[in-house]
N, C-alpha and C positions, 0 to 999 in steps of 0.2 A: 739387059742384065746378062754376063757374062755368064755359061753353063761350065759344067764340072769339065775340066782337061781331061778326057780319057788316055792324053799318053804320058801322064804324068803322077800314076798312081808307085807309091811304095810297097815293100813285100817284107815280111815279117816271118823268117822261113821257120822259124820254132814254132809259131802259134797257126801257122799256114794262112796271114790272114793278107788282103793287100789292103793299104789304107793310103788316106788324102787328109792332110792340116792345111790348117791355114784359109779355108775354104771361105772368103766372102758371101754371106749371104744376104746381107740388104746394100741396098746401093749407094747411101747415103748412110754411112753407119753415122750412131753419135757416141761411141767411144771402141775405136777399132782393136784396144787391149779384150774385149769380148766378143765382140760381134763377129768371130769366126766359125766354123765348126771342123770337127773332122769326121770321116767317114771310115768305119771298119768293117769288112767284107769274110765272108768269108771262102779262102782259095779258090775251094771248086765253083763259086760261082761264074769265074772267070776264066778265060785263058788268054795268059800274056806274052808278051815278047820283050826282051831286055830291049832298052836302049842304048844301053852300056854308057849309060852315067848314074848310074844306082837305081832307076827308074825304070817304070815298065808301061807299054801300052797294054790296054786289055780290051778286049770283047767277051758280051755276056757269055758264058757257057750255058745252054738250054738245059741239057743232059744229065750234068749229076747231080747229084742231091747229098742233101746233109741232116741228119734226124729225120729224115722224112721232108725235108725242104727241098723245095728248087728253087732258080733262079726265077720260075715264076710265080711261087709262091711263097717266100719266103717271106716274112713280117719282119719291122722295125721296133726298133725300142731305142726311146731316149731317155736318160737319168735327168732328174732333176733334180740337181745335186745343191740344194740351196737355203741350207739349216736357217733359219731366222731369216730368210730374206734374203740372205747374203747376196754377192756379185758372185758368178761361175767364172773366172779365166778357163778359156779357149785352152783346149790342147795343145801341145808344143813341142814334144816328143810322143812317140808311141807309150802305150800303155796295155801291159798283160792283163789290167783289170776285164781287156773286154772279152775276155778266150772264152771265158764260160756260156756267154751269149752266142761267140760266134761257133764253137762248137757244137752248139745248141741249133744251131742253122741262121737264127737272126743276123739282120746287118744292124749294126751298134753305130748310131749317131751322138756325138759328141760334142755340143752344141753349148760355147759360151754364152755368158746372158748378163746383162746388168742386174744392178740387185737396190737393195733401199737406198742407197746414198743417192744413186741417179733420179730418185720417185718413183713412185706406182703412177699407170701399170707397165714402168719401162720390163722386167723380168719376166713377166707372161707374155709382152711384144714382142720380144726377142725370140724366146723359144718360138711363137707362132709365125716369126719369120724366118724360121730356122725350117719347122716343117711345110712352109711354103715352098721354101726353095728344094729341099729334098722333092718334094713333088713336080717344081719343075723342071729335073730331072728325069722323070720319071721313064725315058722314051731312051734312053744313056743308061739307067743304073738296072742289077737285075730289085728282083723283091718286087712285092705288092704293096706302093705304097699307098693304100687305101687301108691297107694291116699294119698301123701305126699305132705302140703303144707308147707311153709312161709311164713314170712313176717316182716317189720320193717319198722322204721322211720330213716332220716336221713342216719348217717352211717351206723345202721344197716337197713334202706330202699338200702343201695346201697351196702352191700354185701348178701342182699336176693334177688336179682335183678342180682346179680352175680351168685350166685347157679341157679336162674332160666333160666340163659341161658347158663352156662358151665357147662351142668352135663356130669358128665362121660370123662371129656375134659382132652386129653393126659399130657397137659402141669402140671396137676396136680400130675400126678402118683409117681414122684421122691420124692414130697414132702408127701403125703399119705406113702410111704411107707419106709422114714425117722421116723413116728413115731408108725408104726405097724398098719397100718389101715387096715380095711378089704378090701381083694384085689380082691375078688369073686364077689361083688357087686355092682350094681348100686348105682350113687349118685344124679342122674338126679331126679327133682321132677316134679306134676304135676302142679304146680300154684306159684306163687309169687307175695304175694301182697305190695305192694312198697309204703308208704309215701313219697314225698319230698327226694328221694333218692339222695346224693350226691356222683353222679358216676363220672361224666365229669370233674374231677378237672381240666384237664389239658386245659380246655375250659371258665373255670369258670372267671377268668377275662374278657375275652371275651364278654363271654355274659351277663354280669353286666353292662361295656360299652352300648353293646347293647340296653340294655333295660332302664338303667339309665342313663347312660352319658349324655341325650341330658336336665336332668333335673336338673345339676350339673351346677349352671350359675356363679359362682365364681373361674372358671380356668382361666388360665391363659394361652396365646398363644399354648404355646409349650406342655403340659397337655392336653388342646384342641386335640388340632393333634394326640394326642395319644390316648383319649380316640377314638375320629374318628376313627383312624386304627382298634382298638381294636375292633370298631363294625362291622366296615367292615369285617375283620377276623371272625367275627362268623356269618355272614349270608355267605361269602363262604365257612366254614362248615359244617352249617348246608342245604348248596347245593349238599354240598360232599355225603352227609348221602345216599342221591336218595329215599327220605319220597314219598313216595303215596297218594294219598285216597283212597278209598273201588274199586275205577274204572280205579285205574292204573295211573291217571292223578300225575303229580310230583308236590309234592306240595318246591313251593321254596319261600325265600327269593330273593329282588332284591334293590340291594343300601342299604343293612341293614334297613330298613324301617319297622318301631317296626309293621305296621296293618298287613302285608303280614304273620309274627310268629301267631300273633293273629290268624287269619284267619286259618293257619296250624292248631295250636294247636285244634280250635274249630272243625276244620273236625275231629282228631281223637281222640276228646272227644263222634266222635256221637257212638263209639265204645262202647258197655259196657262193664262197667269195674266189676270186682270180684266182689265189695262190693253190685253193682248193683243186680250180680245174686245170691247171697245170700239172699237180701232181701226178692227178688222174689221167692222164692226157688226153682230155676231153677238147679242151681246147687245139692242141694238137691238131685232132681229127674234127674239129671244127675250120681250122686253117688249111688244111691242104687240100 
Protein backbone atom coordinates (compact mmCIF):
# COMPACT_ATOMS: atom_id res chain seq x y z
CA UNK A 1 0.00 0.00 0.00
CA UNK A 2 1.41 3.18 -1.34
CA UNK A 3 2.26 6.07 1.66
CA UNK A 4 1.31 9.73 1.50
CA UNK A 5 3.90 11.70 -1.14
CA UNK A 6 5.54 14.08 1.14
CA UNK A 7 6.76 16.11 -1.89
CA UNK A 8 3.61 16.71 -3.17
CA UNK A 9 1.58 18.54 -0.52
CA UNK A 10 -0.49 21.98 -1.31
CA UNK A 11 -0.24 25.35 0.58
CA UNK A 12 -3.24 27.47 1.33
CA UNK A 13 -1.33 30.83 2.25
CA UNK A 14 -4.63 32.59 3.68
CA UNK A 15 -5.47 29.87 6.28
CA UNK A 16 -1.51 28.87 6.58
CA UNK A 17 -2.64 25.35 6.17
CA UNK A 18 -0.72 22.72 3.60
CA UNK A 19 -2.90 20.06 2.48
CA UNK A 20 -3.24 16.55 0.35
CA UNK A 21 -6.72 15.39 -1.97
CA UNK A 22 -7.16 12.69 -3.52
CA UNK A 23 -5.42 10.50 -1.02
CA UNK A 24 -6.20 6.63 -1.67
CA UNK A 25 -6.62 4.91 1.26
CA UNK A 26 -7.64 1.30 0.66
CA UNK A 27 -6.20 -0.63 -2.09
CA UNK A 28 -9.06 -2.15 -3.68
CA UNK A 29 -11.49 0.59 -3.33
CA UNK A 30 -15.28 -0.29 -4.30
CA UNK A 31 -16.39 2.96 -5.46
CA UNK A 32 -13.26 5.30 -5.88
CA UNK A 33 -16.00 8.68 -6.20
CA UNK A 34 -15.37 8.18 -2.01
CA UNK A 35 -12.92 6.25 -1.07
CA UNK A 36 -10.42 9.18 -0.92
CA UNK A 37 -9.32 11.48 1.69
CA UNK A 38 -7.73 14.68 2.27
CA UNK A 39 -5.45 15.87 4.66
CA UNK A 40 -5.16 19.53 6.32
CA UNK A 41 -2.30 20.52 8.28
CA UNK A 42 -1.63 22.95 9.87
CA UNK A 43 1.63 25.57 8.56
CA UNK A 44 3.89 25.51 11.37
CA UNK A 45 3.83 21.93 11.59
CA UNK A 46 5.97 21.70 8.62
CA UNK A 47 8.62 23.28 6.83
CA UNK A 48 8.54 23.12 3.02
CA UNK A 49 10.30 23.85 -0.07
CA UNK A 50 8.53 24.93 -3.29
CA UNK A 51 8.87 22.69 -6.19
CA UNK A 52 7.88 25.27 -8.36
CA UNK A 53 4.77 23.49 -9.87
CA UNK A 54 2.43 24.78 -7.15
CA UNK A 55 3.53 21.98 -4.84
CA UNK A 56 5.75 21.78 -2.02
CA UNK A 57 7.91 19.13 -0.25
CA UNK A 58 7.63 19.24 3.48
CA UNK A 59 9.37 17.80 6.63
CA UNK A 60 7.91 17.67 10.11
CA UNK A 61 8.81 20.80 11.97
CA UNK A 62 9.49 19.52 15.78
CA UNK A 63 9.57 23.22 17.11
CA UNK A 64 6.56 25.22 16.87
CA UNK A 65 3.60 24.92 18.17
CA UNK A 66 -0.04 25.94 17.70
CA UNK A 67 -2.58 26.57 20.75
CA UNK A 68 -0.35 24.73 22.59
CA UNK A 69 0.10 21.96 19.97
CA UNK A 70 3.11 20.38 18.43
CA UNK A 71 3.88 18.39 15.81
CA UNK A 72 4.14 15.82 18.36
CA UNK A 73 1.39 16.18 19.97
CA UNK A 74 -1.00 17.42 18.12
CA UNK A 75 -4.63 15.32 17.68
CA UNK A 76 -6.94 14.47 14.87
CA UNK A 77 -10.23 15.01 14.08
CA UNK A 78 -12.39 13.56 11.56
CA UNK A 79 -16.24 14.83 10.51
CA UNK A 80 -18.66 12.53 10.01
CA UNK A 81 -20.48 14.32 7.79
CA UNK A 82 -23.39 11.70 7.01
CA UNK A 83 -27.08 12.93 7.78
CA UNK A 84 -29.22 9.82 7.28
CA UNK A 85 -26.58 7.51 6.32
CA UNK A 86 -25.81 9.28 3.34
CA UNK A 87 -22.58 8.76 0.92
CA UNK A 88 -19.57 11.49 1.88
CA UNK A 89 -17.78 12.49 -1.50
CA UNK A 90 -14.09 12.89 -1.09
CA UNK A 91 -12.84 16.42 -1.09
CA UNK A 92 -11.95 17.90 -4.38
CA UNK A 93 -10.91 21.39 -3.72
CA UNK A 94 -9.66 23.00 -0.66
CA UNK A 95 -12.12 23.97 1.83
CA UNK A 96 -11.94 27.06 4.63
CA UNK A 97 -14.34 25.04 6.60
CA UNK A 98 -11.18 23.37 8.33
CA UNK A 99 -9.23 26.72 9.60
CA UNK A 100 -11.11 26.64 12.83
CA UNK A 101 -9.64 23.21 13.67
CA UNK A 102 -6.49 23.87 12.25
CA UNK A 103 -6.02 27.00 13.90
CA UNK A 104 -7.00 25.29 16.84
CA UNK A 105 -3.58 23.16 16.27
CA UNK A 106 -5.50 19.89 14.98
CA UNK A 107 -4.75 18.18 11.80
CA UNK A 108 -8.31 17.84 9.95
CA UNK A 109 -8.88 14.52 7.99
CA UNK A 110 -11.22 14.62 5.38
CA UNK A 111 -12.23 11.36 4.74
CA UNK A 112 -14.99 10.10 1.86
CA UNK A 113 -17.11 7.12 2.83
CA UNK A 114 -19.95 5.31 1.07
CA UNK A 115 -23.18 5.66 2.57
CA UNK A 116 -26.83 3.42 2.53
CA UNK A 117 -27.07 2.87 -1.06
CA UNK A 118 -23.70 0.74 -1.17
CA UNK A 119 -25.19 -1.24 2.45
CA UNK A 120 -24.17 -1.42 5.77
CA UNK A 121 -21.51 -1.54 7.14
CA UNK A 122 -19.85 -0.32 3.91
CA UNK A 123 -19.75 3.83 5.80
CA UNK A 124 -18.27 2.82 9.10
CA UNK A 125 -15.60 0.48 6.82
CA UNK A 126 -14.70 3.26 4.98
CA UNK A 127 -14.05 5.78 7.69
CA UNK A 128 -12.12 2.83 9.72
CA UNK A 129 -10.12 2.43 6.66
CA UNK A 130 -9.54 5.91 6.43
CA UNK A 131 -8.13 5.90 10.06
CA UNK A 132 -6.17 2.94 9.24
CA UNK A 133 -4.25 4.54 6.83
CA UNK A 134 -3.71 7.96 8.58
CA UNK A 135 -1.93 5.61 11.06
CA UNK A 136 0.08 4.08 8.68
CA UNK A 137 1.47 7.12 8.10
CA UNK A 138 2.26 7.74 11.17
CA UNK A 139 6.34 7.67 10.93
CA UNK A 140 5.65 10.65 7.62
CA UNK A 141 2.91 12.80 9.21
CA UNK A 142 3.47 15.26 12.36
CA UNK A 143 0.30 14.74 15.20
CA UNK A 144 -0.27 11.94 17.59
CA UNK A 145 -2.17 9.76 15.89
CA UNK A 146 -3.29 7.61 18.73
CA UNK A 147 -5.34 11.34 19.53
CA UNK A 148 -7.86 10.53 16.99
CA UNK A 149 -11.16 12.03 17.47
CA UNK A 150 -14.87 12.25 15.63
CA UNK A 151 -17.67 13.30 15.43
CA UNK A 152 -21.36 14.03 13.76
CA UNK A 153 -24.88 14.66 13.80
CA UNK A 154 -27.67 12.55 13.32
CA UNK A 155 -26.64 9.70 10.96
CA UNK A 156 -23.31 10.62 10.99
CA UNK A 157 -23.73 11.19 15.06
CA UNK A 158 -24.54 7.46 14.86
CA UNK A 159 -21.86 5.95 12.83
CA UNK A 160 -19.23 8.17 14.95
CA UNK A 161 -20.77 6.81 17.93
CA UNK A 162 -20.13 3.44 16.21
CA UNK A 163 -16.34 3.93 15.56
CA UNK A 164 -16.26 5.01 18.98
CA UNK A 165 -17.11 1.87 20.48
CA UNK A 166 -16.19 -0.78 17.78
CA UNK A 167 -12.61 -0.08 17.26
CA UNK A 168 -10.61 -2.63 16.18
CA UNK A 169 -13.80 -5.16 16.48
CA UNK A 170 -13.37 -8.57 14.76
CA UNK A 171 -16.59 -8.49 12.99
CA UNK A 172 -15.22 -5.74 10.82
CA UNK A 173 -12.11 -7.52 9.42
CA UNK A 174 -13.68 -9.46 6.41
CA UNK A 175 -15.07 -6.28 5.32
CA UNK A 176 -11.69 -4.00 5.71
CA UNK A 177 -10.02 -6.47 3.95
CA UNK A 178 -12.63 -6.79 0.84
CA UNK A 179 -11.48 -3.36 -0.04
CA UNK A 180 -7.63 -3.48 0.82
CA UNK A 181 -7.55 -1.63 3.97
CA UNK A 182 -4.69 -1.41 6.11
CA UNK A 183 -4.43 -4.67 8.18
CA UNK A 184 -1.41 -3.60 10.57
CA UNK A 185 -3.34 -0.93 12.24
CA UNK A 186 -5.45 0.28 14.76
CA UNK A 187 -9.00 1.69 14.07
CA UNK A 188 -10.06 2.40 17.61
CA UNK A 189 -10.03 6.28 18.38
CA UNK A 190 -9.90 8.19 21.46
CA UNK A 191 -13.26 10.33 21.67
CA UNK A 192 -16.42 10.51 19.87
CA UNK A 193 -18.46 13.27 19.91
CA UNK A 194 -22.23 12.46 18.94
CA UNK A 195 -25.12 14.95 18.09
CA UNK A 196 -28.62 13.47 18.20
CA UNK A 197 -27.09 10.20 17.11
CA UNK A 198 -29.64 7.95 15.37
CA UNK A 199 -28.37 4.71 16.52
CA UNK A 200 -31.48 2.65 18.07
CA UNK A 201 -33.61 2.27 15.08
CA UNK A 202 -34.72 -0.73 16.00
CA UNK A 203 -36.02 0.92 19.25
CA UNK A 204 -37.21 4.00 17.66
CA UNK A 205 -40.94 3.42 17.49
CA UNK A 206 -40.74 2.51 20.77
CA UNK A 207 -39.53 5.16 22.25
CA UNK A 208 -41.67 7.83 20.38
CA UNK A 209 -44.74 5.91 21.93
CA UNK A 210 -42.99 6.43 24.92
CA UNK A 211 -42.47 9.79 25.18
CA UNK A 212 -45.19 11.09 22.74
CA UNK A 213 -47.95 8.72 22.66
CA UNK A 214 -49.59 9.65 25.80
CA UNK A 215 -49.92 13.49 23.90
CA UNK A 216 -51.57 11.82 20.78
CA UNK A 217 -55.41 12.34 21.97
CA UNK A 218 -57.05 11.52 18.57
CA UNK A 219 -56.45 7.71 18.46
CA UNK A 220 -58.59 5.56 18.28
CA UNK A 221 -59.07 2.27 20.70
CA UNK A 222 -57.04 -0.11 18.98
CA UNK A 223 -54.00 2.66 18.02
CA UNK A 224 -54.31 3.46 21.71
CA UNK A 225 -53.21 -0.12 22.77
CA UNK A 226 -50.58 -0.05 20.64
CA UNK A 227 -49.12 2.99 21.19
CA UNK A 228 -49.38 1.72 25.09
CA UNK A 229 -47.53 -1.51 24.30
CA UNK A 230 -45.18 0.33 22.35
CA UNK A 231 -44.12 2.28 25.59
CA UNK A 232 -44.26 -0.22 27.62
CA UNK A 233 -41.69 -2.06 25.39
CA UNK A 234 -39.23 0.63 25.79
CA UNK A 235 -39.14 1.17 29.31
CA UNK A 236 -38.37 -2.78 29.54
CA UNK A 237 -35.60 -1.93 27.26
CA UNK A 238 -34.41 0.40 28.48
CA UNK A 239 -34.42 -1.80 31.85
CA UNK A 240 -32.57 -4.37 29.82
CA UNK A 241 -29.62 -1.68 29.11
CA UNK A 242 -28.67 -2.26 33.34
CA UNK A 243 -27.88 2.13 33.11
CA UNK A 244 -26.12 3.11 36.37
CA UNK A 245 -25.36 6.27 38.14
CA UNK A 246 -21.72 7.45 39.08
CA UNK A 247 -22.67 5.05 42.47
CA UNK A 248 -23.74 1.90 40.92
CA UNK A 249 -27.33 2.35 41.81
CA UNK A 250 -29.68 1.14 38.39
CA UNK A 251 -31.22 3.70 37.12
CA UNK A 252 -34.75 2.16 35.62
CA UNK A 253 -37.72 2.99 34.10
CA UNK A 254 -41.06 1.57 35.84
CA UNK A 255 -44.64 1.31 33.99
CA UNK A 256 -43.01 3.43 31.19
CA UNK A 257 -43.50 6.56 33.14
CA UNK A 258 -41.94 9.47 30.97
CA UNK A 259 -40.40 11.34 34.69
CA UNK A 260 -38.45 8.11 35.82
CA UNK A 261 -36.36 8.53 31.68
CA UNK A 262 -36.19 12.16 32.74
CA UNK A 263 -34.71 11.68 35.94
CA UNK A 264 -32.17 8.93 34.27
CA UNK A 265 -31.32 11.07 31.56
CA UNK A 266 -30.58 14.20 34.06
CA UNK A 267 -28.23 11.69 36.33
CA UNK A 268 -26.06 11.14 33.31
CA UNK A 269 -26.05 14.42 32.03
CA UNK A 270 -24.11 15.37 35.51
CA UNK A 271 -21.35 13.51 33.48
CA UNK A 272 -19.28 16.00 31.45
CA UNK A 273 -19.47 15.82 28.29
CA UNK A 274 -16.60 16.54 25.38
CA UNK A 275 -17.76 19.80 24.53
CA UNK A 276 -17.81 20.60 28.27
CA UNK A 277 -13.96 19.71 28.46
CA UNK A 278 -12.94 21.55 25.51
CA UNK A 279 -14.28 24.67 26.75
CA UNK A 280 -12.71 24.30 29.72
CA UNK A 281 -9.54 23.36 28.30
CA UNK A 282 -9.27 20.46 30.37
CA UNK A 283 -8.79 18.46 27.60
CA UNK A 284 -6.29 20.63 26.05
CA UNK A 285 -4.13 20.06 29.13
CA UNK A 286 -5.10 16.57 28.90
CA UNK A 287 -3.49 16.27 25.32
CA UNK A 288 -0.30 18.02 25.41
Amino acid sequence: MPKIDMTAWNYNAEDDVYYQLGIQYVANPADTQYETLGLFVPGSYFDARENGDGTYTVTVNKKKSVDGFTAKTAPFVLPIQTPGYAALEAPTAYTHDVKSYTDAGFIFIYAGARGRDHGAPAGVTDFKAAIRYVRYNKNLLPGNTERLFTYGMSGGGAQSAILGASGDAPKYEKYLEEIGAVMTESDAVMGSMDWCPITNLNVADEAYEWELGSARTNLDEKTKAISEGLAKSFAAYINFLGLTDENGTPLTLQDGNPADLRECAITLRRQKTLTALIEEKILQELLI
